[in-house]
C-alpha positions in Angstrom: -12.7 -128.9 144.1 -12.8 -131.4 146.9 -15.5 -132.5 148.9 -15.9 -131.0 152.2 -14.7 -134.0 154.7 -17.3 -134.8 157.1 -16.0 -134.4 160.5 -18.7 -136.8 162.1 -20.3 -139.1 160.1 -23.1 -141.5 161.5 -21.4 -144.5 160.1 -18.1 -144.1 159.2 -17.5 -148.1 159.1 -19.5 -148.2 155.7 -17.3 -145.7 153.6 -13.6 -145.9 152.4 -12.2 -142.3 153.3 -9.3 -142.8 151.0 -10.2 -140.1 148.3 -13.2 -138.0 147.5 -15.0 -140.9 145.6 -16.5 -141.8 149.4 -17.3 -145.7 148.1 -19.2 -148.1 150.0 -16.7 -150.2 152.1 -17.8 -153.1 150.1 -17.4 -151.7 146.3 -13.9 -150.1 146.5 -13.9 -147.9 142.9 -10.9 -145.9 142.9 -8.4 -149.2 143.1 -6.8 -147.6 146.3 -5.6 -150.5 148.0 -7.8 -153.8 148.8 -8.7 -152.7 152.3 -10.9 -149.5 152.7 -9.3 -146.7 154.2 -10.7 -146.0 157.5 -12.0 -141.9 159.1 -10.2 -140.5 161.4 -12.7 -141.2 164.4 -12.5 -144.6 163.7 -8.3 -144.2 165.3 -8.4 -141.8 167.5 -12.3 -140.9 168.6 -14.8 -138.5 167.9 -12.9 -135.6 169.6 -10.2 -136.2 166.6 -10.5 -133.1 165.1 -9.6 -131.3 168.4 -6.1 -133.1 168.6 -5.1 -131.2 165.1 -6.1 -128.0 165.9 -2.9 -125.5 166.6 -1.0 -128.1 164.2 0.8 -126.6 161.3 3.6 -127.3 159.4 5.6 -125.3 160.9 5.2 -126.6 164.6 5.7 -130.5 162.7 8.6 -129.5 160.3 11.7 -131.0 161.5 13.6 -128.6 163.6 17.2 -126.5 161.4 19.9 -128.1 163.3 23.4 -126.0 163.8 26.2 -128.0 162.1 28.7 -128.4 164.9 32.5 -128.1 164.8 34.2 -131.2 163.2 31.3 -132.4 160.8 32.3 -131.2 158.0 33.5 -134.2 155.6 37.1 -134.1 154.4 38.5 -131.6 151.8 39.4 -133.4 148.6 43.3 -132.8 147.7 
């Protein structure tokens, strides 16, 4: 089972985020990249968790699009 993700952490700058491990930014275990991945405060603030709320796959899926008239490739003969 997965950690539970912190939503505010006091320093978030001193963790990698990039898997459950949770490794200090300077001793990178899990060989997921070279850089440390950073929390999602650290983008876009601590009211992050506010901008995903109501978000679910189906209000991001791509939208079923109609095929129109004349799209259809060529029949084979």
């Amino acid at each position: 089972m997965a950690k539970k993700f912190p939503v505010a952490p006091a320093h978030p700058e001193r963790l990698c985020w990039g898997c459950d491990l949770y490794c200090p930014a300077d001793d990178l275990r899990c060989g997921n990249g070279a850089d440390r991945t950073p929390h999602p405060c650290e983008f876009w603030g601590d009211d992050w968790e506010q901008m995903l709320e109501g978000t679910t796959s189906e209000t991001t899926a791509m939208p079923e699009v109609a095929p129109v008239k004349g799209d259809a490739p060529p029949a084979s003969a």
